[in-house]
C-alpha positions as CSV (number, residue, x, y, z in Angstrom):
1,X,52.9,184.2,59.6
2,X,52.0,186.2,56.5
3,X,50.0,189.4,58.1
4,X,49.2,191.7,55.1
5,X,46.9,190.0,52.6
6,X,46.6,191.3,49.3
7,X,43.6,191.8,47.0
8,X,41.5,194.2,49.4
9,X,37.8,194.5,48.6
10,X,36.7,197.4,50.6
11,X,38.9,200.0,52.5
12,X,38.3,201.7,55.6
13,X,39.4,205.1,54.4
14,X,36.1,205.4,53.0
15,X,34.2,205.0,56.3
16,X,37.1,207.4,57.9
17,X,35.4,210.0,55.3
18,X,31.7,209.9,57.0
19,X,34.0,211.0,60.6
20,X,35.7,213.6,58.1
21,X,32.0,214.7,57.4
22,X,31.2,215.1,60.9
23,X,34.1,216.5,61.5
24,X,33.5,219.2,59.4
25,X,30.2,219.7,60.6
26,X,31.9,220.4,64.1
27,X,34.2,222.5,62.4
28,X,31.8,224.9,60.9
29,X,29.5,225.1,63.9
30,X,32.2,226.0,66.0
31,X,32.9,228.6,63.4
32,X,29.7,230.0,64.3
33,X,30.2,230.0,67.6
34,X,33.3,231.9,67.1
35,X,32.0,234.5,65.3
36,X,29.2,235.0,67.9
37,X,31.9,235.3,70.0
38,X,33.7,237.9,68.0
39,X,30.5,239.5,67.2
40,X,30.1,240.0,71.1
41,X,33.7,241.3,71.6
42,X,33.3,244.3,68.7
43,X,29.4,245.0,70.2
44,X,31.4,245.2,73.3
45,X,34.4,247.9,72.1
46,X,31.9,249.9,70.2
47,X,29.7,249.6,73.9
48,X,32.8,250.9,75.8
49,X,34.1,253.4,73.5
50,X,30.4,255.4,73.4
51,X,31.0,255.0,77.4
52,X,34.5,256.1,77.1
53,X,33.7,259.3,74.9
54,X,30.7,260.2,76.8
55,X,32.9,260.0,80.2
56,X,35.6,262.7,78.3
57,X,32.7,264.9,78.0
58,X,31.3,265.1,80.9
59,X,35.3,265.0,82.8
60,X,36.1,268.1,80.3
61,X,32.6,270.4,81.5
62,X,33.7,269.6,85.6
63,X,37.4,270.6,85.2
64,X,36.5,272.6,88.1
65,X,35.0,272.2,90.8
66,X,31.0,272.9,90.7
67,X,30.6,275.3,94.5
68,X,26.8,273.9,95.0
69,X,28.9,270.1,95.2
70,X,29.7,271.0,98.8
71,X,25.9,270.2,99.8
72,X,25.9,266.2,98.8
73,X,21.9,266.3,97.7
74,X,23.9,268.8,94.6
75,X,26.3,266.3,93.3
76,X,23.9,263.7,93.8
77,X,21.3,265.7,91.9
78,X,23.8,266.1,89.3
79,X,24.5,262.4,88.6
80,X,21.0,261.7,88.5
81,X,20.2,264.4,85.9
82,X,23.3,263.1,83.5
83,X,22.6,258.9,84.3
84,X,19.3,259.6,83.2
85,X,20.0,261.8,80.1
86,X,22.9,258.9,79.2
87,X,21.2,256.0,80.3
88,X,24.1,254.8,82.3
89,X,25.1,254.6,86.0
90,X,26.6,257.8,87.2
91,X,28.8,258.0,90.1
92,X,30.8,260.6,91.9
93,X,33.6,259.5,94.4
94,X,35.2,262.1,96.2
95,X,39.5,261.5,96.7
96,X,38.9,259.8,100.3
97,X,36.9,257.3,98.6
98,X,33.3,258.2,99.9
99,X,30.3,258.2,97.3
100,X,28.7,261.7,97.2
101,X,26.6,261.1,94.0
102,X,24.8,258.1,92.3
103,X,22.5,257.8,89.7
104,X,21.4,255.1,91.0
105,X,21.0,255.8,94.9
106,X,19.3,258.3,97.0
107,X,21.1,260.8,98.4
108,X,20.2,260.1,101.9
109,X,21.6,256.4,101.3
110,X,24.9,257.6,100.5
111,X,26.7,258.0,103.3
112,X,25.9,253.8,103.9
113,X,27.3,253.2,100.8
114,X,30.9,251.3,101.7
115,X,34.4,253.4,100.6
116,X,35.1,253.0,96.8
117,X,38.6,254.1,97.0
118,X,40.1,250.2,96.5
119,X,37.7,249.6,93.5
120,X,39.9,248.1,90.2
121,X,38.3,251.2,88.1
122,X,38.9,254.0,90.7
123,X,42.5,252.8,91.6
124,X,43.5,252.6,87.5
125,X,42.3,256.2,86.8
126,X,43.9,257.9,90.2
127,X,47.2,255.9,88.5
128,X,46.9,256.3,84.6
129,X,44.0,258.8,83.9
130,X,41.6,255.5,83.1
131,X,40.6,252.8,85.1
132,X,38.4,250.2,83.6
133,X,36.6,246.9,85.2
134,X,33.8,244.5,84.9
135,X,31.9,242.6,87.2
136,X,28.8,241.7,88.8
137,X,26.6,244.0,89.9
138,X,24.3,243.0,93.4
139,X,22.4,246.5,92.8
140,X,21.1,245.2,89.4
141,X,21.7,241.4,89.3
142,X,24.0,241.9,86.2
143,X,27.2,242.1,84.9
144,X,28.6,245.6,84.2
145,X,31.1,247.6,83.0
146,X,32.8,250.0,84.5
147,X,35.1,253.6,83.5
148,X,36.5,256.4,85.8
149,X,38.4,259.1,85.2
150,X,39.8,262.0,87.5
151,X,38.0,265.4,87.6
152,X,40.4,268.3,87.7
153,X,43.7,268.3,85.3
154,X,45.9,270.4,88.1
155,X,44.9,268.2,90.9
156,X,42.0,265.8,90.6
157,X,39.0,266.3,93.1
158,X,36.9,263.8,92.6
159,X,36.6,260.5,90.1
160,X,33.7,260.2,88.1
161,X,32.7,257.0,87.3
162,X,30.1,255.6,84.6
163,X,29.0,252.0,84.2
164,X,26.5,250.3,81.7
165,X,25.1,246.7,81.9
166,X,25.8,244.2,79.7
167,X,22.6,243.1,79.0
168,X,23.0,244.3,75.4
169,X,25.5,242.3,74.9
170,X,23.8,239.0,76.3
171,X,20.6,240.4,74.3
172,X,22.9,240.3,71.2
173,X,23.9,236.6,71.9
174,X,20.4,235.5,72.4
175,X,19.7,236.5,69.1
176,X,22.6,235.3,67.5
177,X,22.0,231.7,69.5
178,X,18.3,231.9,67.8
179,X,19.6,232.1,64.1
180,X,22.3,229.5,64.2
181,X,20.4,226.9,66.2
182,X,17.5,227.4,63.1
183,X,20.9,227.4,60.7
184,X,22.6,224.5,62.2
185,X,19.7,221.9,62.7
186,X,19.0,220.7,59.3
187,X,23.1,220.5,59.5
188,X,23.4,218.7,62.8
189,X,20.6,215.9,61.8
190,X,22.1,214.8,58.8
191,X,25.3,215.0,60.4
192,X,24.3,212.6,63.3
193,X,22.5,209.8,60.4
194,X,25.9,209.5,58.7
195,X,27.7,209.5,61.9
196,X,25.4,207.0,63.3
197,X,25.7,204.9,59.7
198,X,29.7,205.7,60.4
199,X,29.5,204.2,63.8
200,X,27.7,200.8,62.5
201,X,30.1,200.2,60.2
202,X,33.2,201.1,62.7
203,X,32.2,200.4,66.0
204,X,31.3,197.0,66.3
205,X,34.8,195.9,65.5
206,X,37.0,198.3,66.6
207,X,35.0,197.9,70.0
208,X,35.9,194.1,69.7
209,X,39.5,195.5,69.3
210,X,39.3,197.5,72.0
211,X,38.1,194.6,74.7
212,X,40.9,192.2,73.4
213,X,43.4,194.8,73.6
214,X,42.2,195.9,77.2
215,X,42.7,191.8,78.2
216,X,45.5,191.9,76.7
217,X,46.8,194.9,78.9
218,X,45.9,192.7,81.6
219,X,47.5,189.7,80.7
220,X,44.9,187.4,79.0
221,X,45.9,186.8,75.2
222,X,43.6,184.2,75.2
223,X,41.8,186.4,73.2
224,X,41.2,185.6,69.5
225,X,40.2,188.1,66.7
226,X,38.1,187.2,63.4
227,X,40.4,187.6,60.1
228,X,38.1,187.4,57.4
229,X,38.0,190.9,56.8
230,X,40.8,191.9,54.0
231,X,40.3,195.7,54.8
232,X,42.5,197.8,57.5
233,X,40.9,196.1,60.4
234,X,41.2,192.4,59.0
235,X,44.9,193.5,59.1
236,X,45.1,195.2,62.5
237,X,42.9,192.2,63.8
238,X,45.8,189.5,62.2
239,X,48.8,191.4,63.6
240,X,47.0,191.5,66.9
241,X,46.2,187.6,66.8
242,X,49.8,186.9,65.9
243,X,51.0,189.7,68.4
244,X,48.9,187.5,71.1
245,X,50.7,184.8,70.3
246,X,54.3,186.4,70.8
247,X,53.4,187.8,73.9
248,X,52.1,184.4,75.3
249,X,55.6,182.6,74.7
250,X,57.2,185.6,75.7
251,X,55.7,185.3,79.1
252,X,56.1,181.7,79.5
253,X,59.7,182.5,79.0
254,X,59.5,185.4,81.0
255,X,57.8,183.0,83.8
256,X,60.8,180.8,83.5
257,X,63.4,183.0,83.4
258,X,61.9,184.1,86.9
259,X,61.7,181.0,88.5
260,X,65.1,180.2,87.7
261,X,66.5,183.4,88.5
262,X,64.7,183.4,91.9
263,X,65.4,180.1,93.0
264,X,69.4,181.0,92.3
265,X,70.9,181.4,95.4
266,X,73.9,184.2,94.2
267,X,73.0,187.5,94.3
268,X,72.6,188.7,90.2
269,X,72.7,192.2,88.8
270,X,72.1,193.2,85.2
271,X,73.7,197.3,84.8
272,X,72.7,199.0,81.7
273,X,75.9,201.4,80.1
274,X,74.9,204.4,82.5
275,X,75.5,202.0,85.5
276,X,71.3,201.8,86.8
277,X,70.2,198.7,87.9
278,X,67.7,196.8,85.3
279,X,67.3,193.3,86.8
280,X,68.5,191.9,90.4
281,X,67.0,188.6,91.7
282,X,65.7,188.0,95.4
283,X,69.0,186.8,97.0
284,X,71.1,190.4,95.8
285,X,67.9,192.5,97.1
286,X,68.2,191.2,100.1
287,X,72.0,191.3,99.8
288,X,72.2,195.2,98.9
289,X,68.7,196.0,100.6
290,X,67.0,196.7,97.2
291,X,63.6,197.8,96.4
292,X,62.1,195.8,93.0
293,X,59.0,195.0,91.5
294,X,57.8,191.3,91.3
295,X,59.3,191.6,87.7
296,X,62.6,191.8,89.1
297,X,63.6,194.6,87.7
298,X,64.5,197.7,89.5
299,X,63.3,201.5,89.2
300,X,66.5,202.8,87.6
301,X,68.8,202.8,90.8
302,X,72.5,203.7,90.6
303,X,75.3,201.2,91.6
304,X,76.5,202.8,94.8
305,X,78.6,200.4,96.0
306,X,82.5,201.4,95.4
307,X,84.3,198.0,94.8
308,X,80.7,196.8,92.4
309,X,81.4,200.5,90.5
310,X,85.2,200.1,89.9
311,X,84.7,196.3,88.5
312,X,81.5,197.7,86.5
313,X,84.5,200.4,84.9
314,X,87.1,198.1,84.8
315,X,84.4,195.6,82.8
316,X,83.4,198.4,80.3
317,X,86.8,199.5,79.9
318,X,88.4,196.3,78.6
319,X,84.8,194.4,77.6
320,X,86.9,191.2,79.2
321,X,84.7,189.5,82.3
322,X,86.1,189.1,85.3
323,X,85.9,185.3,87.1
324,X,85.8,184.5,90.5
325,X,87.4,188.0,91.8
326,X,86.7,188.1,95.8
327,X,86.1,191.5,97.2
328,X,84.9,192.9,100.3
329,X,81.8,195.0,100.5
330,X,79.9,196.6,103.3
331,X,76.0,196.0,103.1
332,X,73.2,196.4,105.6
333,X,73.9,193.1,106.7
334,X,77.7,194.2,107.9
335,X,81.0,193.4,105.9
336,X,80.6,190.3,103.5
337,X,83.1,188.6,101.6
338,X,81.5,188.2,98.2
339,X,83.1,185.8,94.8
340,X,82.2,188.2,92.2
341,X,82.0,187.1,88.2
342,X,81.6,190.3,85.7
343,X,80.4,189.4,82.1
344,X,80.2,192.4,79.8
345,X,77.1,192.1,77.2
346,X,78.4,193.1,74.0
347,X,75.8,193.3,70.7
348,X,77.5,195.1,67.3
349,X,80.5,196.6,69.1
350,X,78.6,198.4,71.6
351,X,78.2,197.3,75.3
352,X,74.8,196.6,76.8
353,X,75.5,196.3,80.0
354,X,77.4,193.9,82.8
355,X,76.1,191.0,84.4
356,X,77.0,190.9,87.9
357,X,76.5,187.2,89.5
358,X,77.9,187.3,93.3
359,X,78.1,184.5,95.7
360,X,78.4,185.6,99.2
361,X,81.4,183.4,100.9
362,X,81.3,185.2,104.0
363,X,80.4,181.9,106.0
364,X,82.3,179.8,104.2
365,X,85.5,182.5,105.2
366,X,84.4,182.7,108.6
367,X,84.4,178.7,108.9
368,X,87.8,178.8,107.2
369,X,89.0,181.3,109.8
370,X,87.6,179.7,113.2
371,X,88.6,176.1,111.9
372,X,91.5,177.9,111.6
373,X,91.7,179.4,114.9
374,X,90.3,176.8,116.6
375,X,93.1,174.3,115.2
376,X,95.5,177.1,116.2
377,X,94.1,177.4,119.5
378,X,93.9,174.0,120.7
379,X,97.0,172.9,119.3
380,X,98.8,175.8,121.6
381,X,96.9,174.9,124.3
382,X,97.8,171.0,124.4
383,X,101.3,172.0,123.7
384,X,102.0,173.6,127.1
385,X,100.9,171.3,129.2
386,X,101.8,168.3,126.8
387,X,105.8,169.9,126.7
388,X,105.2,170.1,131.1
389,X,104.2,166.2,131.0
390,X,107.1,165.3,128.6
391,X,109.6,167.3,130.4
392,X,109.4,166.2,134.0
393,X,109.0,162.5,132.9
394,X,111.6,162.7,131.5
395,X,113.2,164.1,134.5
396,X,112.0,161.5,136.6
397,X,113.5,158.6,134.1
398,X,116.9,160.5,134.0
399,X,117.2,159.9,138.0
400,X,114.7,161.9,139.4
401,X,112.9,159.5,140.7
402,X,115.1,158.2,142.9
403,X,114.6,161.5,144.8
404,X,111.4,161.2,147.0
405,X,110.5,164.8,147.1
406,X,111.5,166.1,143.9
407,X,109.5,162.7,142.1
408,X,106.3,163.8,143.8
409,X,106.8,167.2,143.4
410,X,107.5,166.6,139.8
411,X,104.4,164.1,139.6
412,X,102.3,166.5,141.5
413,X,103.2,168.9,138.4
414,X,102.4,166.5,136.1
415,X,98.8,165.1,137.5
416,X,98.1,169.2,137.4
417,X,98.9,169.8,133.8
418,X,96.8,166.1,133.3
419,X,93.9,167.7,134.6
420,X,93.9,170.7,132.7
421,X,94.5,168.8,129.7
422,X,91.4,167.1,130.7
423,X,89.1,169.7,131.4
424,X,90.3,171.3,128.2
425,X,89.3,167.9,126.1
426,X,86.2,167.7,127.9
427,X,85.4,171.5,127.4
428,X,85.9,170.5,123.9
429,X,84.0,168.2,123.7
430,X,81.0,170.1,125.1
431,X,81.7,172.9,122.9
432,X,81.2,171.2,120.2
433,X,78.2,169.2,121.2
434,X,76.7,172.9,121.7
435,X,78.2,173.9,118.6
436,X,76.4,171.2,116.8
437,X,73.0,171.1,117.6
438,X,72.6,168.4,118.2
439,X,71.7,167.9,121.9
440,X,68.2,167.0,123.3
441,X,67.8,169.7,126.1
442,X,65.0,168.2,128.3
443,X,63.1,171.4,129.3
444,X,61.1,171.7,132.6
445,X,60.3,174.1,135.1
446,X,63.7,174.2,137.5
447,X,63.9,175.9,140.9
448,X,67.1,178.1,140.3
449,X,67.4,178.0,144.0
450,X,68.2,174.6,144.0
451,X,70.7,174.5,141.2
452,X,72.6,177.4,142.9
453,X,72.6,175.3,146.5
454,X,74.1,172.3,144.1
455,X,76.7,174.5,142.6
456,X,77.7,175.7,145.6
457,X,78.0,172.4,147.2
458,X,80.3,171.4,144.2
459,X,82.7,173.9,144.4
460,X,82.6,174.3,148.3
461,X,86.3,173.2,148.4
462,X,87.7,175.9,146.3
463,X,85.8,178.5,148.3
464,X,87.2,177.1,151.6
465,X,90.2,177.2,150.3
466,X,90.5,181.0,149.1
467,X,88.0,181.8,151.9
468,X,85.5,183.4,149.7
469,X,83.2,185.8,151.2
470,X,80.1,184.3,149.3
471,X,76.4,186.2,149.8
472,X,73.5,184.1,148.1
473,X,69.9,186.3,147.5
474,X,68.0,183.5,145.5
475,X,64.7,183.1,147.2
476,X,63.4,179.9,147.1
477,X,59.9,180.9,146.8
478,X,60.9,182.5,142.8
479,X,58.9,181.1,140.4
480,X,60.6,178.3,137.9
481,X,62.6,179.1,135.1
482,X,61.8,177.0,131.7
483,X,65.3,175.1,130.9
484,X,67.3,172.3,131.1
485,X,68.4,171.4,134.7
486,X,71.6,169.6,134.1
487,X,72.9,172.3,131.7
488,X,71.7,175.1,133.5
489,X,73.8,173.8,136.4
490,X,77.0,173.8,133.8
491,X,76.6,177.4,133.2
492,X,75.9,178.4,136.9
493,X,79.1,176.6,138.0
494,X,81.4,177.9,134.9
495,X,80.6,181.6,136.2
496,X,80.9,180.6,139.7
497,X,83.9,178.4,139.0
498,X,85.0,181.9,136.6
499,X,84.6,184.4,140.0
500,X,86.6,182.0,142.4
501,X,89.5,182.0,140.0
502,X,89.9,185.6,139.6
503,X,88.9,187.0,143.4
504,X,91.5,187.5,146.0
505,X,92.3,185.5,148.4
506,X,92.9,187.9,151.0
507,X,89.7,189.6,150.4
508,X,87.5,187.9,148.0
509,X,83.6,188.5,148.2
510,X,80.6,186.9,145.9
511,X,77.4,188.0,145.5
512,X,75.0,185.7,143.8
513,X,71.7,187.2,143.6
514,X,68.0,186.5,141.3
515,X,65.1,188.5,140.6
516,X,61.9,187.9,138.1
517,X,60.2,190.8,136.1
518,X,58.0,190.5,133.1
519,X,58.1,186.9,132.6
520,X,62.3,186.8,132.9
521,X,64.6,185.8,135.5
522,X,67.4,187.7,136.0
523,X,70.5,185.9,137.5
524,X,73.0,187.5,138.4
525,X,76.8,186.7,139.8
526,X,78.9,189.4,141.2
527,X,82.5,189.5,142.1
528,X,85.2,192.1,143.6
529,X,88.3,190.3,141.4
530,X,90.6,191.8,138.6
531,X,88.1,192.7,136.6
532,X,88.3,192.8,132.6
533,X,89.0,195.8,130.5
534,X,86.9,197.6,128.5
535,X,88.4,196.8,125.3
536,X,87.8,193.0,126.1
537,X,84.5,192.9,127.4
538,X,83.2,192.2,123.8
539,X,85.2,189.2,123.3
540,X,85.4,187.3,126.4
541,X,82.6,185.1,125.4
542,X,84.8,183.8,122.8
543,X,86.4,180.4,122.4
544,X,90.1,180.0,124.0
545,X,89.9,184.0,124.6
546,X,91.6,185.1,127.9
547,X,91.9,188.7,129.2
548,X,95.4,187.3,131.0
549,X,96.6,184.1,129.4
550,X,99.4,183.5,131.8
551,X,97.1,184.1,135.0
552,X,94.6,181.6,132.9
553,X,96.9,178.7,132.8
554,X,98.2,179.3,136.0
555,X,95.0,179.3,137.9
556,X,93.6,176.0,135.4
557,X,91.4,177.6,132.7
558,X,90.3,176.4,129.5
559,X,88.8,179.6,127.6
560,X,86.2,177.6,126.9
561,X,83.9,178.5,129.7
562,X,82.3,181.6,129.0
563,X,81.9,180.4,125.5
564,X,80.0,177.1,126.4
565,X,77.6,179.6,129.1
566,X,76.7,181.5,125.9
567,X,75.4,178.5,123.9
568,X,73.7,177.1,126.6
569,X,72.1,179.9,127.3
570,X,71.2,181.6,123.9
571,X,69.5,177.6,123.2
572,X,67.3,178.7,126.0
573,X,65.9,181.4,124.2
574,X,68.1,183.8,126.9
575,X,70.6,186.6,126.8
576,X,74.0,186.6,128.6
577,X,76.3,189.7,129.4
578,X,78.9,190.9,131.7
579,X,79.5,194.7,133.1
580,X,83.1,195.2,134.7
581,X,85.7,197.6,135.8
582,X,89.6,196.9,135.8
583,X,90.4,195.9,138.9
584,X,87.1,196.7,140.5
585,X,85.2,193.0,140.0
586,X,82.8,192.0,137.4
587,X,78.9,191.1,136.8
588,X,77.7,188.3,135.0
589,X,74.2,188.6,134.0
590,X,71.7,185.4,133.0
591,X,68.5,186.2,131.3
592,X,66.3,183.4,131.1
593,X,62.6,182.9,130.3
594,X,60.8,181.3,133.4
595,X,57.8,178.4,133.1
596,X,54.6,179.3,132.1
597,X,51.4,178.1,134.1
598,X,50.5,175.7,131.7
599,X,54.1,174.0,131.4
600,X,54.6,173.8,135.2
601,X,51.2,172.1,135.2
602,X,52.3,169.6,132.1
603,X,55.1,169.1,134.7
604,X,53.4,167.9,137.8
């Protein structure tokens, strides 16, 4: 698009020369009003310098003392007498700072008269001879100025003090205001024709300028200016049509480029040469905890990150990029594991800049690793009592079981290991069932009393048989907890199944107890067994973990257990934790939410 058009017909300069003229005009009046301003300041030195002279005569004739001052009406007198021959303001003020003459107060009002000894004036001539101020007068309504001087060369006495309004002065101004206003209006009304003539000719477009560019500040380039005009402004008004027109596919590009960046779900940093952040998409803000605009682009934070600042160096060093690199970084979110790709923006030689695009694989790693773990941990698990099985069959096919007591000892051994492996496949099983999602809980109100009594029932064998000491506190008259009944009786009888495997049986004692309290139940199972130490309370509620793996298998676990009460109980909106003390028992605490009015009445 062609934007300067040649042949012009008028210019604008022309029309800039009627401002000029106004200008000018300004110029000159201000001129005036400078030299009324300079007028004022020499009326003013010549004003203080009669003062000043006038003071040094009258500080010279009382260089001592005057004996009739000791009676105040006598230095009061005497400033009258010399104000009145001077026409100024005469005051004496004695070294303490008390008034004992003034021209222009009685004598009998002096001693109300407040202590002048912090005035501006009196302080500058007790400390370099002269002291000089001006301000406003209440005693006269007017401005005034203001010279002392000590009285006595060997040691001052007194200060003597003269002042003269500056009426004169604003007198002087008045007339000075008179003649220029008279001078100046002739000037200012031809002045204002062409500058209204001026103001025709420019205002009406540059106005339509104005509001176009002001939408266009805003975002609307909808805008679209008249180019008929060859002058300055039919240029300004093309290059602002075709500017329009770049700035509105620019931000449908711009528009684009957001939507796609946004909906990416890597994390994506752009670093300028000096290593600030110009442009980081939704996904690394919330990566990194970054602050943005909606434009996606950052206010000019550093790269703080250690491992992001030595592939950012490594990047500008050798302007190679970087593929697929994994590193680990610490965020606000904890460790990740992030894929990192570094491209280097090179223009002319020079870098730009490095574009970051980071895929966080921290799930994915954590998948790899419990598939991992779990593989490894079932596989050991089935091995030891798979290799039991294997080994005393064979036994018994070798001869064994011609031998009555060592055949059912031997299949005694094996029916054992047969229903661990059995529990531990259907452990499984339910693990992953949890694990996946996918069951239908059937939510209703269910009396916890009842499901304890059922649990208790269940397992009332092995508590016989260790002779359990086994307290139960569960009123039945608590209110319903929310849940589902057969699953909430799996995880009551996984920690009650948990505290009869690792009690005494000499002395083992139980303690299952429930309280509600702010819309919670709190259920509660307490033991006196081996307890767990400290450094494994965090982990017992993970999969195949055992505190002591030989005392596990021995007494039939699974390490499953725990781990299938914390699903179940975290998909009923609950919180499970345990409190122990080596060899001192353990508690395992249920939170659960209990039934609301309205679903127990659903219910029934």
């Amino acid at each position: 698009m062609k934007l300067l058009m040649p042949g012009m017909k008028s210019s604008v300069a022309a029309r800039l020369g009627l401002v000029f003229g106004a200008i000018i005009f300004f110029t000159i009046s201000v001129s005036y009003v400078y030299l009324g301003g300079h007028l004022r300041d020499l009326f003013f030195q010549g004003l203080k310098n009669g003062l000043e002279k006038d003071l040094q005569l009258n500080r010279e004739l009382l260089d001592q003392r005057p004996s009739d001052w000791d009676v105040l009406s006598n230095s009061d007198a005497w400033a009258d007498n010399v104000g009145a021959a001077l026409e100024v303001r005469v005051t004496v003020i004695a070294m303490d700072g008390k008034v004992i003459g003034d021209s222009y107060i009685s004598a009998d009002r002096l001693e109300f008269i407040e202590n002048h000894r912090d005035r501006p004036e009196v302080q500058g001539a007790l400390k370099t001879g002269l002291g000089e101020s001006i301000r406003f007068s209440d005693t006269i309504g007017e401005n005034m100025l203001y010279l002392a001087m000590p009285l006595g060369h060997q040691s001052p006495y007194a200060v003597l003090r003269f002042a003269k309004p500056l009426y004169d002065i604003r007198l002087l101004e008045e007339e000075l205001r008179k003649g220029v206003e008279g001078a100046l209006f002739w000037s200012l009304l031809l002045s204002l024709m062409f500058g209204g003539l001026t103001a025709v000719f420019l205002a009406r477009p540059l106005k339509r300028i104005a509001m176009a560019a002001g939408n266009f500040v805003h975002g609307d380039y909808s805008e679209r200016l008249p180019v008929a005009r060859h002058d300055e402004i039919g240029q300004l008004s093309r290059a602002f049509n075709f500017m329009s027109d770049e700035m509105k596919r620019m931000d449908r590009q711009e528009e684009w480029y957001k939507a796609v960046i946004a909906s990416i779900r890597e994390a994506i940093i752009v670093i300028d040469p000096r290593g600030n952040i110009m442009l980081a998409n939704p996904a690394a803000c919330r990566l990194f905890n970054l602050e943005v605009a909606n434009d996606l682009r950052g206010a000019s934070r550093k790269v703080t990150h250690p491992q992001l600042l030595e592939l950012f160096e490594r990047v500008q060093k050798s302007q190679t990029p970087i593929v697929k690199e994994e590193i680990l970084v610490k965020t606000g979110r904890g460790e990740r594991v992030l894929r990192v790709s570094a491209v280097p923006v090179v223009k002319a030689s020079y870098s730009e800049g490095t574009v970051f695009v980071l895929n966080d694989i921290t799930r994915l790693r954590n998948l790899e690793r419990i598939r991992r773990d779990f593989v490894s941990s079932v596989s050991h698990e089935l091995r030891t009592p798979l290799t039991s099985i294997k080994g005393y069959t064979e036994t018994l096919l070798e001869g064994a079981i011609d031998d009555r007591e060592d055949a059912l000892h031997f299949l005694g051994i094996i029916l054992r290991e047969s229903e661990q492996l059995t529990a531990l496949v259907n452990d499984v099983l339910d693990l992953s069932k949890l694990e996946s999602g996918k069951i239908d809980y059937k939510f209703r109100p269910v009396n916890l009393a009842e499901v304890v009594s059922r649990s208790i029932r269940l397992l009332g064998r092995a508590l016989d048989e260790k002779a359990i000491d086994l307290r139960v506190q569960v009123p039945e008259t608590l209110s319903p907890v929310y849940a589902d009944r057969e699953y909430l009786e799996l995880v009551v009888r996984n920690l009650l199944d948990n505290a009869i495997k690792y009690v005494s049986d000499a002395d083992g004692r139980i303690k299952i107890s429930a309280r509600q309290s702010n819309g919670m139940m709190r259920f509660e199972i307490e033991d006196n067994g081996v307890g767990i130490p400290q450094q494994d309370l965090g982990r017992v509620f993970e999969r195949f973990y055992r505190v002591d793996k030989a005392r596990s298998r021995e007494i039939g676990g699974t390490g499953l257990g725990l781990s299938i009460v914390k699903h179940i109980v975290l998909a009923h909106n609950g919180h499970v934790e345990v409190h122990s003390r080596l060899n001192m028992g353990s508690i395992f605490t249920v939170t659960l939410p209990l039934a609301s009015k309205e679903q127990q009445h659903n219910q029934v």
